[in-house]
C-alpha positions as CSV (number, residue, x, y, z in Angstrom):
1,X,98.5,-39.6,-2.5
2,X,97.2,-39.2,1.1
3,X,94.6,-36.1,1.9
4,X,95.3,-34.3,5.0
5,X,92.9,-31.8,6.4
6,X,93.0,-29.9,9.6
7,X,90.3,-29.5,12.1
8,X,90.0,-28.0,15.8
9,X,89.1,-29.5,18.3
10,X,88.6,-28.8,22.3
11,X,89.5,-30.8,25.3
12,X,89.3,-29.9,28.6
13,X,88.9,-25.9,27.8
14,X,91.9,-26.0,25.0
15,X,91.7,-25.7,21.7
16,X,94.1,-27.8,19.1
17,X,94.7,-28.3,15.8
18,X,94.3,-31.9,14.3
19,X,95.5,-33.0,10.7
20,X,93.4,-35.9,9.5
21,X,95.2,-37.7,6.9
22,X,93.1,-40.3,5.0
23,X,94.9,-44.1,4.7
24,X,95.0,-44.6,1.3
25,X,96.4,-48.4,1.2
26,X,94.7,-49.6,4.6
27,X,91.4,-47.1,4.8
28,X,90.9,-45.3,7.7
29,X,92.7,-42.1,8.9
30,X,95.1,-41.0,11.1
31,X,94.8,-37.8,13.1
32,X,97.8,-36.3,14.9
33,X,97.6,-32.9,17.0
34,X,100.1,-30.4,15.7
35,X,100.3,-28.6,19.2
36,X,101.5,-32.4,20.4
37,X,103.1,-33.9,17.9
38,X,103.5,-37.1,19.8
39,X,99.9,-37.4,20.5
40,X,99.1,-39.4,16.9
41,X,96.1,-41.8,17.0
42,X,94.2,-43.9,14.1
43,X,90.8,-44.1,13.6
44,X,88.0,-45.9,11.2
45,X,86.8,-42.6,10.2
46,X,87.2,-39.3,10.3
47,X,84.8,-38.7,13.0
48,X,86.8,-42.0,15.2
49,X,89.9,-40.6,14.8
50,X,89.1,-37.2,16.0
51,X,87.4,-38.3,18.9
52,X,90.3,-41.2,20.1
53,X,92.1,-37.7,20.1
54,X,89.7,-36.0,22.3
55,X,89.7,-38.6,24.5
56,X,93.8,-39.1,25.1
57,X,94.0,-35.4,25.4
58,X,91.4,-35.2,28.0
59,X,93.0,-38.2,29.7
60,X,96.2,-36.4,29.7
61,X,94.7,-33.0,31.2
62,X,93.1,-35.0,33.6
63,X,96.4,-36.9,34.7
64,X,97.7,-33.2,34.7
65,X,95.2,-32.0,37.2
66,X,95.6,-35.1,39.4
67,X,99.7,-34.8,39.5
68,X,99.3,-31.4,40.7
């Protein structure tokens, strides 16, 4: 049975929530941000996963700003 916790994290000034969910057949976890559900990433450990999250979200908030 997989164990899913949740943790918050910031990007660019916002605050989201991320469930962790540990891989139990392959290792690893994957996080995925319940505020954007499409933004799911994978990560070695916990600490990998939640910061490939950071990182897409600020990339997005940066597109964001740039669109505008």
């Amino acid at each position: 049975m997989a164990i899913s916790k949740e943790k918050t994290v910031k990007a660019d000034d916002h605050f989201f929530t991320a469930v962790l969910t540990s891989d139990i057949e392959d290792g690893g976890y994957t996080v995925q941000c319940q505020e954007i559900p499409a933004a799911t990433f994978q990560g070695e450990t916990e600490q990998e996963a939640l910061d490939n999250i950071i990182e897409v979200l600020e990339e997005h908030f940066e597109y964001e700003k740039r669109r505008a």
